[in-house]
C-alpha positions, 0 to 999 in steps of 0.5 A: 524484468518484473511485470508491474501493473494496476491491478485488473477486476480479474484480479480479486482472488489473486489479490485476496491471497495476497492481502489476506498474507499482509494481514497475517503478516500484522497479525490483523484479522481480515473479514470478507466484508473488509476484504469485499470493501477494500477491492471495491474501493481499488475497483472503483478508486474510491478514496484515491486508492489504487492497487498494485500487483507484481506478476510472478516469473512462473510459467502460471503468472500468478501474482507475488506482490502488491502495493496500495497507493492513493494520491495525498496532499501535502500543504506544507510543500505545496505539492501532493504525493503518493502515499504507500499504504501496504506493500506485500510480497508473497513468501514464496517470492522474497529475496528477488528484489522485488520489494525494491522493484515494486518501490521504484515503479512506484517513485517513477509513477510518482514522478510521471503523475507529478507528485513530489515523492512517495511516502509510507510508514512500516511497524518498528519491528519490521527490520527486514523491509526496514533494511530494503527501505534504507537502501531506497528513501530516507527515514523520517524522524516523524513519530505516527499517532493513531485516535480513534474515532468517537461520536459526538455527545447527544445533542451536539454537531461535534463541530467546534 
């Protein structure tokens, strides 16, 4: 059986290596500051966000896995539910099923939090985690769109 749990404040170098891994992965620079932020707002739940970690079956323990989650509503269902923000698993340690385990704890945690579901979304190129996501929920046909953020012009609120 797999060790799944919230992450520790003890955690944060373990939790590094493994974040630092999933920004690779995307190829996203990661910085200490980002890096820094990010466990703080794990560390003090901020913004809803809350890690993760799956503990390796090696003698040492060490973490092979994480997942960050926050609580989102969702009005057009009336309900709120889990949203998946990263899910990583260490090289080392993929081909286990532990990317299937760590989803399953998350639907049951949706569950015994009374959220409706779990959702995320992957790159489309990632066909390796897209075909553990196929065995275990279903594929939207929403499209995502990303804006970026820009200042209001000088001398406005920016509020409509």
């Amino acid at each position: 059986m797999t060790d799944i749990r919230q992450a520790r404040s003890d955690d944060f170098f373990p939790w590094l290596t493994l974040y630092e891994g999933y920004a690779s992965f995307y190829r996203r620079p990661l910085t200490d500051e980002r890096s820094v932020q990010t466990w703080q707002w794990i560390t003090n739940g901020e913004h809803g966000l809350r890690a993760f970690v799956v503990e390796g079956d090696d003698s040492d323990g060490s973490l092979v896995g994480l997942a960050h989650v926050r609580t989102i509503a969702r009005p057009l269902e009336g309900t709120t539910g889990l949203y998946l923000d990263d899910l990583y698993i260490a090289e080392r340690a993929r081909g286990r099923g532990l990317a299937t385990e760590l989803l399953a704890f998350l639907r049951t945690l949706a569950a015994s939090e009374g959220h409706s579901g779990v959702s995320w979304i992957t790159a489309e190129d990632n066909e390796t985690a897209q075909h553990v996501y196929d065995r275990v929920a279903t594929r939207t046909t929403w499209v995502t769109y990303e804006m970026a953020a820009t200042p209001a012009p000088a001398g406005t609120t920016g509020q409509q």
